[in-house]
N, C-alpha and C positions, 0 to 999 in steps of 0.2 A: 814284132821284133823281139827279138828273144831280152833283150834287156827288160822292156815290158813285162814278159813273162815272172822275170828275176824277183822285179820290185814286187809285183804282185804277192807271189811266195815271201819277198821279206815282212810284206806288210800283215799278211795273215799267220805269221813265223814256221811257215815249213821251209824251215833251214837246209834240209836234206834237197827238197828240189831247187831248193836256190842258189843253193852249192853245185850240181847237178848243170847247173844253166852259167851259171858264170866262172865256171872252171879251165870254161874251154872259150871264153869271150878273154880275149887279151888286151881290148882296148881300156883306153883312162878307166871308162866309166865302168865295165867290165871289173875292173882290177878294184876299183875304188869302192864296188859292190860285193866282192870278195872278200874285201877286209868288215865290212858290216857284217856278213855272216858268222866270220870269225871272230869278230870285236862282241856279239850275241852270243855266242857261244864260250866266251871268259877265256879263248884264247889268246891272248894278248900279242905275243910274239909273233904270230903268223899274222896277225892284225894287222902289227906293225908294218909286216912286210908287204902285206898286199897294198897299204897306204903308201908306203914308198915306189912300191911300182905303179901307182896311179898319181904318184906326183902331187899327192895330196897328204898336209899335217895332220896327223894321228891327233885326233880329237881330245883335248881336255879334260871334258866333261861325262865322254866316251857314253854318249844318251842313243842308243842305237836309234830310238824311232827319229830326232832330229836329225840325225845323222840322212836315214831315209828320204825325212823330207829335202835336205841338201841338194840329194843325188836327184832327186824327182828333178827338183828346179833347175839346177845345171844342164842337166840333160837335155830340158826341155830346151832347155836355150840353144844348148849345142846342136838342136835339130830344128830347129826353126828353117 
């Protein structure tokens, strides 16, 4: 599944294919992996935005690898 693919690349920080794969994925978790890239990358505002289209609060702490592990778990769940 291409989300798979996403996390993979965020986990090893090749941002450009992570970017690449979840650009063109619209759903939550898509969007909410959008904004990690972006949130890694110290763009903030686009951060921002891709956490509001995943329906998700823009992180506090703004710790990207937490952030990662988040999305793992959710997801996992969401596909159970």
């Amino acid at each position: 599944m291409a989300l798979d693919t996403a996390i993979r690349h965020l986990k090893t920080g090749n941002l450009r294919k992570a970017h690449d794969v979840v650009q063109n994925d619209p759903s939550e978790f898509g969007c909410w992996a959008h904004g990690i890239v972006h949130l890694i990358e110290g763009d903030l505002p686009n951060a921002r935005y891709w956490y509001r289209r995943a329906h998700r609060t823009f992180p506090r702490a703004q710790d990207p690898s937490a952030e990662i592990d988040a999305l793992v778990v959710a997801w996992k769940k969401g596909t159970e």
